[in-house]
C-alpha positions as CSV (number, residue, x, y, z in Angstrom):
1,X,-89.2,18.6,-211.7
2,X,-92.4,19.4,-209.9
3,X,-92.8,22.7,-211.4
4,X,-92.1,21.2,-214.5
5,X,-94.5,18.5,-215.1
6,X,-97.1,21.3,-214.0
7,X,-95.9,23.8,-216.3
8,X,-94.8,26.5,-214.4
9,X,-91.3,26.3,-214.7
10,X,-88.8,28.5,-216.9
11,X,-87.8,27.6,-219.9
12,X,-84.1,27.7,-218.9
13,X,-85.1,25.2,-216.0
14,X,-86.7,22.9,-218.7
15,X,-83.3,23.0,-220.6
16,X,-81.2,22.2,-217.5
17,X,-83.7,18.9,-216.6
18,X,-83.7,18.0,-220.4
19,X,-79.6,17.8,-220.3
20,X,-79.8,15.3,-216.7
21,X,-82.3,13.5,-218.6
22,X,-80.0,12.6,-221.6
23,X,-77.7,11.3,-219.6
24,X,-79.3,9.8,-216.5
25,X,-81.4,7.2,-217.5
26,X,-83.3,6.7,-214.3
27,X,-84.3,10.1,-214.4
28,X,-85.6,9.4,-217.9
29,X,-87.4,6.8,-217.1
30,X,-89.0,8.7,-213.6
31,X,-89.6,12.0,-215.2
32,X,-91.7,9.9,-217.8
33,X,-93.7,7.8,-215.4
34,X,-94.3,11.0,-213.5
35,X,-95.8,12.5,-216.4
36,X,-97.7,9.4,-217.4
37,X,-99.4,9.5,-214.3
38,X,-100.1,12.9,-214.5
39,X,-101.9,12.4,-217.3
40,X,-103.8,9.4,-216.3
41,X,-105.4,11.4,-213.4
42,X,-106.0,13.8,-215.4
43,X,-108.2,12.0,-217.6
44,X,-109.6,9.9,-215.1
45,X,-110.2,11.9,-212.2
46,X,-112.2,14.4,-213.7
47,X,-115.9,15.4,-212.3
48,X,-118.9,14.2,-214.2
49,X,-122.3,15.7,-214.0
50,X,-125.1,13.6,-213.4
51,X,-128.3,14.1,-214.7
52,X,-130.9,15.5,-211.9
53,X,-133.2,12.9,-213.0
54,X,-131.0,10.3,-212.3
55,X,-129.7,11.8,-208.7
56,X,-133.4,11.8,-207.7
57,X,-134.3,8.6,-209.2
58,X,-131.3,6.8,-206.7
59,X,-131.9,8.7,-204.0
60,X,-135.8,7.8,-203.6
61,X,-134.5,4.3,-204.0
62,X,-132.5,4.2,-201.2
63,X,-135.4,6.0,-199.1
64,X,-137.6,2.8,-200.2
65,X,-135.3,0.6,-199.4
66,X,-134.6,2.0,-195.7
């Protein structure tokens, strides 16, 4: 399933998980809530770039405040 949800699996793999999944329903719902969290950290885990400005401007803050 691993290889799956990360896209690196054969398609002949994907048709064996997608037969279990029709008929086990708590697979169903697992495989899903796997891949709903996959996503979520996708979107939310991502790196954002700061401003230099804005890096500098905190870190002589914290200097004054020391």
């Amino acid at each position: 399933m691993e290889s799956i949800l990360d896209g690196e699996a054969a398609l002949e793999d994907r048709h064996v998980l997608d037969e279990k999944l029709a008929k086990c329903q708590p697979c169903f719902e697992h495989f899903h809530l796997e891949r709903a969290i996959r996503e979520v950290l996708k979107t939310k885990c991502t790196k954002h770039l700061v401003p230099t400005e804005l890096v500098d401007s905190i870190r002589q803050k914290i200097q004054e405040i020391k």
